[in-house]
C-alpha positions in Angstrom: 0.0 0.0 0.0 1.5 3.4 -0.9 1.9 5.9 1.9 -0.6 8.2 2.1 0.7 11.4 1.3 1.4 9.7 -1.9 -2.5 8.9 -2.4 -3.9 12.3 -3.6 -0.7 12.4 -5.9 -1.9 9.1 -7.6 -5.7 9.8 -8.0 -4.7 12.8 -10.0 -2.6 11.1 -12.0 -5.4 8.5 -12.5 -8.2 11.1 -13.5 -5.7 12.7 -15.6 -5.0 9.5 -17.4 -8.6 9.1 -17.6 -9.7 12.5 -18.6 -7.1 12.3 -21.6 -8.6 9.0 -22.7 -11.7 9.9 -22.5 -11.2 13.5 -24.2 -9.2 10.8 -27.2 -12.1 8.6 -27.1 -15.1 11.6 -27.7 -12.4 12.9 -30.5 -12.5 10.3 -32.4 -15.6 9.4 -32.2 -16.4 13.0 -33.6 -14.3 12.6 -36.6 -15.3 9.3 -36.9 -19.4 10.5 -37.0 -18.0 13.4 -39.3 -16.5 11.2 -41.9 -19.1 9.1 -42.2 -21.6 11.7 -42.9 -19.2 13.7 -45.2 -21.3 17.0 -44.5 -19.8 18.4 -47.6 -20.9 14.9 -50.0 -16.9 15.2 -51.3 -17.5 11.2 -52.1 -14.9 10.3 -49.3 -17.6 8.3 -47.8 -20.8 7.3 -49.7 -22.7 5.4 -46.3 -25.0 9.0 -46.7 -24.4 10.3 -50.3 -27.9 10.6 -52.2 -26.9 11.9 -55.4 -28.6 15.4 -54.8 -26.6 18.8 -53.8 -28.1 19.7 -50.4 -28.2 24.0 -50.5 -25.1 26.1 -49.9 -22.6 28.1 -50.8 -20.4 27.3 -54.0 -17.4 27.1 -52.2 -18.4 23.7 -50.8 -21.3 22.5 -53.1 -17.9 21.9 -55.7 -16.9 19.2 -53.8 -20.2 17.4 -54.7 -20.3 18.9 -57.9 -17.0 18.7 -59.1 -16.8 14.9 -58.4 -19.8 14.3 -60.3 -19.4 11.7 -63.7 -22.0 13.3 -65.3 -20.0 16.1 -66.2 -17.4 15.9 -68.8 -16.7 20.0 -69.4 -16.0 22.4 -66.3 -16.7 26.0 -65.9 -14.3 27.6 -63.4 -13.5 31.6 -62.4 -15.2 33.9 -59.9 -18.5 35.9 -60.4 -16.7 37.4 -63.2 -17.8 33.9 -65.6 -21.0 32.7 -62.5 -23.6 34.1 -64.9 -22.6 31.1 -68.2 -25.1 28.7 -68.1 -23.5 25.5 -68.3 -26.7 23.8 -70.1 -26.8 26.3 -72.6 -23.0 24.8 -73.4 -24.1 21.5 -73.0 -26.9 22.0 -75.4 -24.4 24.0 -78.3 -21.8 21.7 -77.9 -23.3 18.2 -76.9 -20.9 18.6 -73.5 -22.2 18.4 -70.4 -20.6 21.0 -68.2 -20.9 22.2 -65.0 -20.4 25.6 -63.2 -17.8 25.5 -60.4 -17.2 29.2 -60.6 -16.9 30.3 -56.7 -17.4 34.5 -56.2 -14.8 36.4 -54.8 -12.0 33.6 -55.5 -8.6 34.2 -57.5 -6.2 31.6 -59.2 -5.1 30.2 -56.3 -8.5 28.7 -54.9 -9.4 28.2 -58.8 -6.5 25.5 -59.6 -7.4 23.9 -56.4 -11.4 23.6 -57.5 -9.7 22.5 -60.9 -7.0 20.0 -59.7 -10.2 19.1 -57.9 -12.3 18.1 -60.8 -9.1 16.8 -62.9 -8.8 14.0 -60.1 -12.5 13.0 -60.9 -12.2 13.8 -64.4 -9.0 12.5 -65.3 -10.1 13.1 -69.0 -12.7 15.8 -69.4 -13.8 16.9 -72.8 -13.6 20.4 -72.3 -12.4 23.1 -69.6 -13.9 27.0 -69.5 -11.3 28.8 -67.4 -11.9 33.0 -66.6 -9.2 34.7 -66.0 -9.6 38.3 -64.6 -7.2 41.2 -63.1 -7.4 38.9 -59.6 -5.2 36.4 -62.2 -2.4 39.8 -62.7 -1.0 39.5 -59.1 2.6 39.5 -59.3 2.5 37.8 -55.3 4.1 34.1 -55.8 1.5 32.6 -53.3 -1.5 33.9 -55.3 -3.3 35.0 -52.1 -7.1 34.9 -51.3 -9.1 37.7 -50.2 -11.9 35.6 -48.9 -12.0 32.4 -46.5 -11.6 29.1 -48.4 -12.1 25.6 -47.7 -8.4 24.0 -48.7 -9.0 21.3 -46.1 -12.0 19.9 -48.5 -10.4 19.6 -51.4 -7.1 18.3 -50.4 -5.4 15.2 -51.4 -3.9 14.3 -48.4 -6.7 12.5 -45.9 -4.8 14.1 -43.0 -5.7 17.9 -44.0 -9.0 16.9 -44.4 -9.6 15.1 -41.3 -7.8 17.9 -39.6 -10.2 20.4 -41.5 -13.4 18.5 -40.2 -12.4 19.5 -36.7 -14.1 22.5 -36.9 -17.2 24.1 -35.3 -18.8 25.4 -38.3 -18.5 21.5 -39.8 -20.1 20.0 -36.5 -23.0 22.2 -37.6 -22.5 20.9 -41.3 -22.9 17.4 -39.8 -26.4 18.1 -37.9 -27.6 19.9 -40.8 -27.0 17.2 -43.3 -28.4 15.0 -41.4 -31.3 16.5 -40.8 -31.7 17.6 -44.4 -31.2 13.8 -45.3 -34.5 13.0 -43.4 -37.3 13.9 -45.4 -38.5 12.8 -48.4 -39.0 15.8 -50.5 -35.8 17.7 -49.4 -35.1 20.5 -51.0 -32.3 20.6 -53.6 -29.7 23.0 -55.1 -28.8 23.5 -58.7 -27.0 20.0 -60.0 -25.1 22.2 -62.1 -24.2 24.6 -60.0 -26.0 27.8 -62.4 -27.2 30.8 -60.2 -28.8 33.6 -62.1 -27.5 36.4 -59.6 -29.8 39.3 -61.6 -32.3 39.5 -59.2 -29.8 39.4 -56.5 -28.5 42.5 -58.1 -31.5 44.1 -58.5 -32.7 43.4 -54.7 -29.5 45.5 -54.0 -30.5 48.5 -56.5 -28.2 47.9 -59.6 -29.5 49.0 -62.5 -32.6 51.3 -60.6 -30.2 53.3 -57.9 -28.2 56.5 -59.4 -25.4 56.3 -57.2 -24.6 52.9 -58.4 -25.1 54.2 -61.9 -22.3 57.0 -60.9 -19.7 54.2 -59.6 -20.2 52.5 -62.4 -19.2 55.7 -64.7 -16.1 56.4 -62.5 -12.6 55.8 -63.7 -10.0 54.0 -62.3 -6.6 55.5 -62.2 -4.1 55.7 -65.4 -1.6 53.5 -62.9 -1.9 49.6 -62.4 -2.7 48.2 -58.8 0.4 47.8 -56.5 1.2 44.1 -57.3 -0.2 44.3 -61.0 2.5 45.3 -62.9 4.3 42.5 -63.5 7.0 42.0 -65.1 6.1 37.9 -63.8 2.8 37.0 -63.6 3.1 33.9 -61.1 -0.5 33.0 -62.1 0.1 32.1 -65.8 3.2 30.4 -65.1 1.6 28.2 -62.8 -1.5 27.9 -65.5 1.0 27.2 -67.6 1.9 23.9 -66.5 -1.6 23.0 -66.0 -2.0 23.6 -69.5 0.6 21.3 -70.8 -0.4 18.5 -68.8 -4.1 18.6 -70.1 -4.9 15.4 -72.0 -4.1 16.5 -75.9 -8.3 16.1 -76.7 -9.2 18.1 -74.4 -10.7 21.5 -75.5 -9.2 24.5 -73.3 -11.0 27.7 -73.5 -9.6 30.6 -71.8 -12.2 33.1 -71.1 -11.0 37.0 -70.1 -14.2 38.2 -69.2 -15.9 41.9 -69.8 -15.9 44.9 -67.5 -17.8 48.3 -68.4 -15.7 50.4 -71.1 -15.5 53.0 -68.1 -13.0 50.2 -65.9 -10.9 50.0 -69.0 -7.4 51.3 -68.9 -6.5 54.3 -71.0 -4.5 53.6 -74.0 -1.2 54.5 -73.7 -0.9 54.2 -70.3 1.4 52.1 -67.4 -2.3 50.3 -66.4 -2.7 50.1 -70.0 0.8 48.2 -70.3 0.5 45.9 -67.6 -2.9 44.9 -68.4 -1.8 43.8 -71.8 1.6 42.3 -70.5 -0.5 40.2 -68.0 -2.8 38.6 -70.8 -0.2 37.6 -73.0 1.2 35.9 -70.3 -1.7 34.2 -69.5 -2.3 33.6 -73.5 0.8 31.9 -73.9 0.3 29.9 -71.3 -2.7 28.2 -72.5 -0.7 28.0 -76.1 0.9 25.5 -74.4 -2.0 22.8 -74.9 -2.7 22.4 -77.9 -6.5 22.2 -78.4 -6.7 26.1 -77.0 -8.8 28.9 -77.6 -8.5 32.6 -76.0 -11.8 34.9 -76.0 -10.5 38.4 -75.3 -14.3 40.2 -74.2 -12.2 42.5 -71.5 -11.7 45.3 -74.8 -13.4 47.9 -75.9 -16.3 46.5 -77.5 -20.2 47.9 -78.7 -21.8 46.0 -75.8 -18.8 46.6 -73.2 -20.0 50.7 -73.5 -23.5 49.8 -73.1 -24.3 50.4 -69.7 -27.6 48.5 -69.6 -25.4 45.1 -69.6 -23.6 46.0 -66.6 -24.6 45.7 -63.2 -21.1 47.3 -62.3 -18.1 47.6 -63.8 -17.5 44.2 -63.7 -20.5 42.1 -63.5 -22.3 42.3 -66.6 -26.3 41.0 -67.0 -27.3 38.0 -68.8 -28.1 38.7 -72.0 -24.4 40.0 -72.8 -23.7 36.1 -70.7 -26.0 34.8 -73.4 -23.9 36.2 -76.1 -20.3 35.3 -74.2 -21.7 31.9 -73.7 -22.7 31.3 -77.4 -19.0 32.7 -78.2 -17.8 30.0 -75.9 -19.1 27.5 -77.4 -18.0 28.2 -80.5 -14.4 28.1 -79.7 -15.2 25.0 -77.7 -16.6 23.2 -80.9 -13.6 24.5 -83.2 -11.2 23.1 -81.2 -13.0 20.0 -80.4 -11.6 16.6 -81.9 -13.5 15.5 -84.9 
């Protein structure tokens, strides 16, 4: 029998011992309860995976979407390319695609929703990618100005067990569950298409003057900090991407359109690095050989046409109608035959 001043000194260490099990035991049991249910549907377990896309935001709904078969052409970018309808591709071209655009994103989250897709679609037919000024950063580690889910969409089960020990996902877990449970749940988009017009309009675009007058205002004749190049980490990294596409699959690099107001001055340094930055990008998808570059961020008829723009970069749908037919254009003239 130990002595008793020794005693208290050992019960501690017992509940200690205990506590620390116990705390291991409830942790795992979490993550084990987490996986299972896969609150995201990212296929990594398919015990509750129904085939449907349970409403969310994009930057989540791609993991369901981006791993489905179905589709065989992607549609990735930011809210600057959201407004494509991927069946209105699907019906020109015979490709079903899918939109994984996810707002307020830049490259880096963008080759991580399209590595993401490419490891479910080793082959795809066809790949839509937007490039906009977010892809003109001259910062190596293409940073994002928005919170973003890496942990989902990573390769390596440890980051994404790690990234399901998180509050918000414990709430994730409840609410799939519980949107699992009825019948007649409701259902997002397969495709991942949201019209955001009436969005927009809630917000007054297109009724409110003052947005009119930011619209009209011009930026100045000097590029953003870290847009002048003279490397555009982006399109280097795009690059490589490029030339390890399969050689039949059709590459379509989109620059999207901004208001004629947001364009840079001819002449000028914004001007320069603007144009130094899609070349770049340009030759970089030159580097597959089933490409195709639509240049709509010019001065064009429709891109002075202030009833086509909500802002100076988000433009309504019936210029998206006409960019969309454009795209698949260039998707069929590059397609194999």
């Amino acid at each position: 029998m130990p002595p008793a001043q020794d005693r208290p000194a050992r019960r501690w260490t017992a509940f200690g011992r205990s506590f620390v099990a116990a705390l291991a035991l409830g942790l795992a049991g979490t993550l084990g309860v987490a996986y299972a249910v896969d609150p995201y549907d990212s296929g990594r377990s398919a015990l509750l995976s129904v085939g449907a896309v349970r409403p969310q935001g994009p930057r989540t709904a791609a993991a369901s979407r981006g791993r489905d078969p179905r589709y065989e052409g992607a549609i990735l970018g930011n809210s600057h390319i959201q407004l494509i309808e991927p069946a209105r591709l699907s019906r020109a071209t015979g490709i079903p695609f899918v939109q994984l655009s996810v707002p307020a994103t830049g490259p880096g989250e963008q080759f991580v929703l399209l590595d993401w897709y490419r490891r479910h679609h080793p082959a795809p037919r066809a790949l839509v990618i937007a490039a906009d000024d977010f892809w003109c950063t001259d910062d190596p580690a293409l940073p994002n100005a928005k919170p973003f889910p890496f942990w989902l969409y990573a390769e390596d089960p440890a980051s994404y067990l790690r990234g399901l020990l998180r509050w918000p996902v414990a709430q994730e877990v409840v609410g799939r569950i519980g949107w699992l449970l009825p019948r007649d749940r409701r259902t997002a988009a397969r495709d991942g298409w949201w019209n955001y017009e009436p969005d927009y309009l809630d917000l007054g675009f297109g009724r409110d003057p003052r947005r009119d007058a930011e619209r009209e205002r011009r930026p100045a004749d000097a590029p953003d900090g870290d847009k002048a190049g003279p490397r555009f980490p982006a399109a280097e990294r795009f690059g490589d991407i490029a030339a390890g596409l399969p050689p039949d699959t059709v590459l379509v690099v989109v620059f999207p359109p901004v208001y004629a107001a947001a364009l840079p001055r001819p002449g000028t340094p914004r001007a320069a690095a603007e144009a130094a930055c899609k070349s770049a990008i340009a030759r970089a998808a030159s580097l597959h050989p089933r490409n195709r570059v639509i240049d709509w961020r010019r001065d064009r008829p429709d891109t002075r046409d202030p009833t086509l723009f909500f802002d100076q970069s988000h433009y309504r749908l019936p210029l998206a109608e006409a960019l969309g037919d454009a795209i698949a254009e260039a998707v069929e003239s590059a397609a194999p035959r």
